[in-house]
ChimeraX commands (.cxc) that place a marker at each C-alpha (Angstrom):
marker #1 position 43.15,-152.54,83.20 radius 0.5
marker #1 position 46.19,-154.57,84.37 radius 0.5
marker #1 position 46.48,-158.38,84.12 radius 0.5
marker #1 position 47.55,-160.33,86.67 radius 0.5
marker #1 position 49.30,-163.20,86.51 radius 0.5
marker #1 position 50.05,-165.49,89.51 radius 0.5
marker #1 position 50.33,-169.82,90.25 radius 0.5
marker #1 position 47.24,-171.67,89.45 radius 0.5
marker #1 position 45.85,-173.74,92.58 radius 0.5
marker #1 position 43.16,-176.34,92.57 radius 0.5
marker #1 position 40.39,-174.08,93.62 radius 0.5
marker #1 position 41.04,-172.63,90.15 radius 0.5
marker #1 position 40.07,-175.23,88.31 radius 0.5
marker #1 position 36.58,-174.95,88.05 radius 0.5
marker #1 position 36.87,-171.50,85.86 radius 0.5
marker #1 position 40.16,-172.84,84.05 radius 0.5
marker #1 position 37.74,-175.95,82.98 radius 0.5
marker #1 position 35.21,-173.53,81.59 radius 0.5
marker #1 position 37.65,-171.34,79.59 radius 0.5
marker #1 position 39.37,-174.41,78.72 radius 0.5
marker #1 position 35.90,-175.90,77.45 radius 0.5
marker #1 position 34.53,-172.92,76.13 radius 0.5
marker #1 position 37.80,-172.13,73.69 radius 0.5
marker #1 position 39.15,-176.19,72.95 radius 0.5
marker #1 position 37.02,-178.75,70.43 radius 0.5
marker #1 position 39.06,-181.52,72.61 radius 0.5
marker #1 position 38.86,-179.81,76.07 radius 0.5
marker #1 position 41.90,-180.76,78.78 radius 0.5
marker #1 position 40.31,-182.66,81.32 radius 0.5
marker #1 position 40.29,-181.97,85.63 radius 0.5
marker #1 position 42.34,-185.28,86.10 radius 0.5
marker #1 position 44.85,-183.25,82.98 radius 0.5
marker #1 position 45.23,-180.24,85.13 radius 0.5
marker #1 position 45.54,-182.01,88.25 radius 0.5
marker #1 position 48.82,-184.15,86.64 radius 0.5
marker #1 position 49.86,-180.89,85.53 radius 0.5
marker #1 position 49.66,-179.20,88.75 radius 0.5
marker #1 position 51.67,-182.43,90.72 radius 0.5
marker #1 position 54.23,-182.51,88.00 radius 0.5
marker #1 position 54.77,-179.27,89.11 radius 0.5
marker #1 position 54.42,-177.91,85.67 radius 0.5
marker #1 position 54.44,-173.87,85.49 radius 0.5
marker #1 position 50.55,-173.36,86.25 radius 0.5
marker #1 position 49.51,-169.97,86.07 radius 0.5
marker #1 position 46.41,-167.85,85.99 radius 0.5
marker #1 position 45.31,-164.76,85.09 radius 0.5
marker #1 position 43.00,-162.34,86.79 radius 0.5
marker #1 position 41.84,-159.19,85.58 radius 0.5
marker #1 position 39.75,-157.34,87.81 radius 0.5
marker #1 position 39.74,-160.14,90.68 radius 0.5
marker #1 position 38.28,-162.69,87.89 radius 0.5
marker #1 position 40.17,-165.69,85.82 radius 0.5
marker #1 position 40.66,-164.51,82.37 radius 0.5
marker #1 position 43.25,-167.20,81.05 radius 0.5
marker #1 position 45.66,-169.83,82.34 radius 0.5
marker #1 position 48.78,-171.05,80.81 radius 0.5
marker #1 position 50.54,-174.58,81.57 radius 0.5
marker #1 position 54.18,-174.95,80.50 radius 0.5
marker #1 position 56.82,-177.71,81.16 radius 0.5
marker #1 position 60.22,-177.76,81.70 radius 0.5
marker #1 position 62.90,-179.60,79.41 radius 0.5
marker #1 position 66.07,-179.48,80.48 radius 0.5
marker #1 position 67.02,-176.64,77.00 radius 0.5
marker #1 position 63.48,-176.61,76.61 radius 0.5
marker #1 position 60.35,-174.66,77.42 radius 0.5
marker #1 position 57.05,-176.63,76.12 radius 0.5
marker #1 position 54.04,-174.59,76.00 radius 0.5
marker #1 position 51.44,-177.37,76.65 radius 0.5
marker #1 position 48.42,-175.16,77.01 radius 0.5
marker #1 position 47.03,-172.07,76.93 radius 0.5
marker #1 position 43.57,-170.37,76.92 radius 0.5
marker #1 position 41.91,-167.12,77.40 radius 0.5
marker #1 position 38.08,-166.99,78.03 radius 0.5
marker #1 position 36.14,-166.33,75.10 radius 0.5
marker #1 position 34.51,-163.20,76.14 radius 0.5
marker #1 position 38.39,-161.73,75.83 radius 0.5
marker #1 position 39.86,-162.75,73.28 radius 0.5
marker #1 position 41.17,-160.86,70.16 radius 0.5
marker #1 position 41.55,-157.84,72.66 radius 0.5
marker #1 position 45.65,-158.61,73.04 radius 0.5
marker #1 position 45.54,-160.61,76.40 radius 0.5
marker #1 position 46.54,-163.56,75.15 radius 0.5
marker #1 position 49.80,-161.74,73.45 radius 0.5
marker #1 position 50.62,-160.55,76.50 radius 0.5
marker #1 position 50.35,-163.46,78.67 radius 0.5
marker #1 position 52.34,-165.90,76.53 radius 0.5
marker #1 position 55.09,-162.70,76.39 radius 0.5
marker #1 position 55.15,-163.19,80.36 radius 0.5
marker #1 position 55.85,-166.96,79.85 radius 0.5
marker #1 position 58.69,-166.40,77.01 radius 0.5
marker #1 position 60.59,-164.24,79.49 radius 0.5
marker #1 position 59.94,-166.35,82.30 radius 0.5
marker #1 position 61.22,-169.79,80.56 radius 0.5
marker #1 position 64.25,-167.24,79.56 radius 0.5
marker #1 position 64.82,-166.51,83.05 radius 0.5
marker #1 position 64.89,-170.31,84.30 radius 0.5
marker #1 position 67.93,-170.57,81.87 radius 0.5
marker #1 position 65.92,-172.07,78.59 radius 0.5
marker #1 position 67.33,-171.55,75.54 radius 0.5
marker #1 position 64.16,-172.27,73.05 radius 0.5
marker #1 position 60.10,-172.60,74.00 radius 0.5
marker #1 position 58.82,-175.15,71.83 radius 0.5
marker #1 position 54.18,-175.94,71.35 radius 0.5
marker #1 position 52.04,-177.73,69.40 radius 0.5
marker #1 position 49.14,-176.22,67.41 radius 0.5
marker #1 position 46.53,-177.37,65.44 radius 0.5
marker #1 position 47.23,-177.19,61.37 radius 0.5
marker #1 position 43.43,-175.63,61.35 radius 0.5
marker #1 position 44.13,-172.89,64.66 radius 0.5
marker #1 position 44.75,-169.95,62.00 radius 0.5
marker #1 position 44.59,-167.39,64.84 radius 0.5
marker #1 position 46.91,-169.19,66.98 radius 0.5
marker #1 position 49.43,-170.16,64.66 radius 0.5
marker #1 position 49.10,-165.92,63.34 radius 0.5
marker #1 position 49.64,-165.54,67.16 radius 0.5
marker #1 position 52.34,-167.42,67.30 radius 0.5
marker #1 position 54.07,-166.08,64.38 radius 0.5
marker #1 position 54.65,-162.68,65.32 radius 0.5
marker #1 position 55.40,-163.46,68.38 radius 0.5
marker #1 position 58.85,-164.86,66.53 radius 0.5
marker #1 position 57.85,-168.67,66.87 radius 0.5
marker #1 position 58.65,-170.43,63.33 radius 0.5
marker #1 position 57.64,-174.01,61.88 radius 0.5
marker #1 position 60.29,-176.47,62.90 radius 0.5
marker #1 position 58.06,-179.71,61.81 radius 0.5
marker #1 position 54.74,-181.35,61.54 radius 0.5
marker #1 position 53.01,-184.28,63.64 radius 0.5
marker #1 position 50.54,-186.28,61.25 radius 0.5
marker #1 position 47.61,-187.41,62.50 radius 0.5
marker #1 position 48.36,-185.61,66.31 radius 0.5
marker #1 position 44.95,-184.19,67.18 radius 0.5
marker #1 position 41.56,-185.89,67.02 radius 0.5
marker #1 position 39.09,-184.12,64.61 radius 0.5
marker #1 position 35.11,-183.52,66.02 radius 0.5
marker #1 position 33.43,-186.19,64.31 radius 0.5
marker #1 position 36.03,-188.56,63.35 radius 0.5
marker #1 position 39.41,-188.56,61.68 radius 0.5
marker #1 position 42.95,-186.69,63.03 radius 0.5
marker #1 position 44.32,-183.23,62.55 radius 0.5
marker #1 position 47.85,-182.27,61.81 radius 0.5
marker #1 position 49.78,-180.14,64.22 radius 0.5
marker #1 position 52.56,-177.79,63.21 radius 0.5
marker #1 position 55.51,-177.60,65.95 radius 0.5
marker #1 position 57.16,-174.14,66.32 radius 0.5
marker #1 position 59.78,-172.78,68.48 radius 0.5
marker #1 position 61.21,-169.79,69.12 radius 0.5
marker #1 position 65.03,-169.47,70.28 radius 0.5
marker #1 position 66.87,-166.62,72.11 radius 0.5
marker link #1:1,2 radius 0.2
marker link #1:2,3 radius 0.2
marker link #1:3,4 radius 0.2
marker link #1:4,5 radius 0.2
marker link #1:5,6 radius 0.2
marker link #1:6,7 radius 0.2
marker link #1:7,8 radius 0.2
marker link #1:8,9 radius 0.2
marker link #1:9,10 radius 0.2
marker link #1:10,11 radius 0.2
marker link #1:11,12 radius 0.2
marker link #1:12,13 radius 0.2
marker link #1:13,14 radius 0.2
marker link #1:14,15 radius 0.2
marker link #1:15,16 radius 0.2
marker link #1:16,17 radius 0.2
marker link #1:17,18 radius 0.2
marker link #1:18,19 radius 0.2
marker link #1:19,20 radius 0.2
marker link #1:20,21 radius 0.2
marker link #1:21,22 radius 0.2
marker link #1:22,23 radius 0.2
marker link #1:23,24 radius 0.2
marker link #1:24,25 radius 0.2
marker link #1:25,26 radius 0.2
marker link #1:26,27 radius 0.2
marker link #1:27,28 radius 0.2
marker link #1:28,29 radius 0.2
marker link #1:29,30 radius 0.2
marker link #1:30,31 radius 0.2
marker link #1:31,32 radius 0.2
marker link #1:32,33 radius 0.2
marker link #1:33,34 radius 0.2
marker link #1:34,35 radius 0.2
marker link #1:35,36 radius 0.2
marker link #1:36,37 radius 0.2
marker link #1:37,38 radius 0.2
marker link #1:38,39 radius 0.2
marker link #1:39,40 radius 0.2
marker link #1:40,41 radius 0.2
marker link #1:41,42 radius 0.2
marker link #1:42,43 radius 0.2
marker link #1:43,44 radius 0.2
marker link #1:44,45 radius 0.2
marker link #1:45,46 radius 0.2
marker link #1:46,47 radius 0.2
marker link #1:47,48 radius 0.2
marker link #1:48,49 radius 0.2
marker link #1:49,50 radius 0.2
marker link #1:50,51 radius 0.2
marker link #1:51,52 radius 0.2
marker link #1:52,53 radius 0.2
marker link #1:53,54 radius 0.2
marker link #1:54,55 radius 0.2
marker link #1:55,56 radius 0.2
marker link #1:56,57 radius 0.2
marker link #1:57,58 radius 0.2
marker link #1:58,59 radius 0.2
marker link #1:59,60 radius 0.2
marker link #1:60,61 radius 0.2
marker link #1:61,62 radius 0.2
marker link #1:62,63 radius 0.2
marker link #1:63,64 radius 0.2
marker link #1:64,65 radius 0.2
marker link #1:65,66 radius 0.2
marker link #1:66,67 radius 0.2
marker link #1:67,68 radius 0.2
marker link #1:68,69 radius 0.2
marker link #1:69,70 radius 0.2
marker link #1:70,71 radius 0.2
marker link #1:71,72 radius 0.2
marker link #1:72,73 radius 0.2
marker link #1:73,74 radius 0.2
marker link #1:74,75 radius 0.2
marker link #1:75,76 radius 0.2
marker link #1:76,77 radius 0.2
marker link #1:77,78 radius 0.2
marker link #1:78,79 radius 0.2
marker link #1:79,80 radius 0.2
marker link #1:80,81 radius 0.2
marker link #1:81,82 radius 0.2
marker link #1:82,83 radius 0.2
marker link #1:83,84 radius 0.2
marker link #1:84,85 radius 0.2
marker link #1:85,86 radius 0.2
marker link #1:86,87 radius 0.2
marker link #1:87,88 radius 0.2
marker link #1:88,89 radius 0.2
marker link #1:89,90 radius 0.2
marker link #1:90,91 radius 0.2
marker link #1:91,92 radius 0.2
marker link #1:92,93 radius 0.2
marker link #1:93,94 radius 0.2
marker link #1:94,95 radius 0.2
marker link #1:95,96 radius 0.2
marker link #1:96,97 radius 0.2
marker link #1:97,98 radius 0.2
marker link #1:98,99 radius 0.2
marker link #1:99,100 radius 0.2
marker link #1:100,101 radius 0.2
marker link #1:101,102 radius 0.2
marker link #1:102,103 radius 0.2
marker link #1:103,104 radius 0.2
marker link #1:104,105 radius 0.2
marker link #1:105,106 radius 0.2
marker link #1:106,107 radius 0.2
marker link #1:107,108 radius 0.2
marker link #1:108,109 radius 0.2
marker link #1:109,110 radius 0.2
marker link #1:110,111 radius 0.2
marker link #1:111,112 radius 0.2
marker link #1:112,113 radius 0.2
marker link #1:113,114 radius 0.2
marker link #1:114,115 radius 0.2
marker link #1:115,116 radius 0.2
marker link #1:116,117 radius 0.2
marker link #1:117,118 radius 0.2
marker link #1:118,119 radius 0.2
marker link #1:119,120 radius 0.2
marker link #1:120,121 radius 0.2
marker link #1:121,122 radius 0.2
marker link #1:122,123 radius 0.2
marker link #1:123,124 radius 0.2
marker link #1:124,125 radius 0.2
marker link #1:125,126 radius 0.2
marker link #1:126,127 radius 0.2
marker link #1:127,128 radius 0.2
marker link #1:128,129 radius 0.2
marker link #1:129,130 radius 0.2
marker link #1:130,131 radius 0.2
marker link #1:131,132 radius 0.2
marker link #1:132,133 radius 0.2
marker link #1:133,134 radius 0.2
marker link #1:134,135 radius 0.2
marker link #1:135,136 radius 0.2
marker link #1:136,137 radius 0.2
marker link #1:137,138 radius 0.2
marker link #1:138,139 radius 0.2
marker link #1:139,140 radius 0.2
marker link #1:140,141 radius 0.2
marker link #1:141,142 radius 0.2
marker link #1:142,143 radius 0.2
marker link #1:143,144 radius 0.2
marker link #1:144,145 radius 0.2
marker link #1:145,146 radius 0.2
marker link #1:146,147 radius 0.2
marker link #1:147,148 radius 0.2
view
């Protein structure tokens, strides 16, 4: 099965809100996607087998690649896809010229930050108090990068 990846439009947003909702305690909203998509962030999708598995939003520093957000639909995760998809993104931002990536995750995402770990990203700091927390409170968020 091959995963394709191509530039997110708005008619995509109804099954990027679902994955997003489905895989987020503090979901990204339609008015966050459609700022992301006017910025002219780097909105991508990804299909396998004519369907939306994932979607991936990343912004552009001027050294900088910042992984905003990233999901892939419940029903497929732990099977690799999101590995690969955030390996397409490293060697795009590489190929615009940027030097690092840089993303926030939550202190409590223990799959993400494992993702993100041997994928080569390290800790480079902490933000107290960046994420809100179900019921009430705030949740730390580790930053990691990864240079090339």
């Amino acid at each position: 099965m091959n995963l394709t990846l191509r530039d997110m439009n708005n008619a995509d947003l109804d099954s990027v809100l679902l994955i997003e909702q489905q895989v987020h305690a503090h979901p990204w909203t339609r008015g966050n996607f459609n700022d992301a998509l006017a910025s002219r962030y780097v909105c991508k999708v990804s299909e396998l087998e004519g369907s939306i598995i994932g979607y991936v939003v990343l912004m552009q520093g001027v050294d900088d690649a910042e992984l905003l957000n990233i999901g892939i639909a419940a029903a497929h995760q732990r099977q690799g896809w999101g590995g690969k998809l955030l390996q397409v993104m490293l060697a795009f931002a590489r190929q615009l010229g940027r030097q690092r990536m840089v993303l926030e995750v939550r202190i409590s995402n223990v799959a993400a930050i494992a993702l993100y770990r041997s994928m080569g990203f390290v800790k480079i700091g902490l933000r107290r108090d960046y994420y809100p927390v179900e019921n009430s409170g705030r949740e730390d968020a580790i930053l990691m990068g990864k240079k090339w």
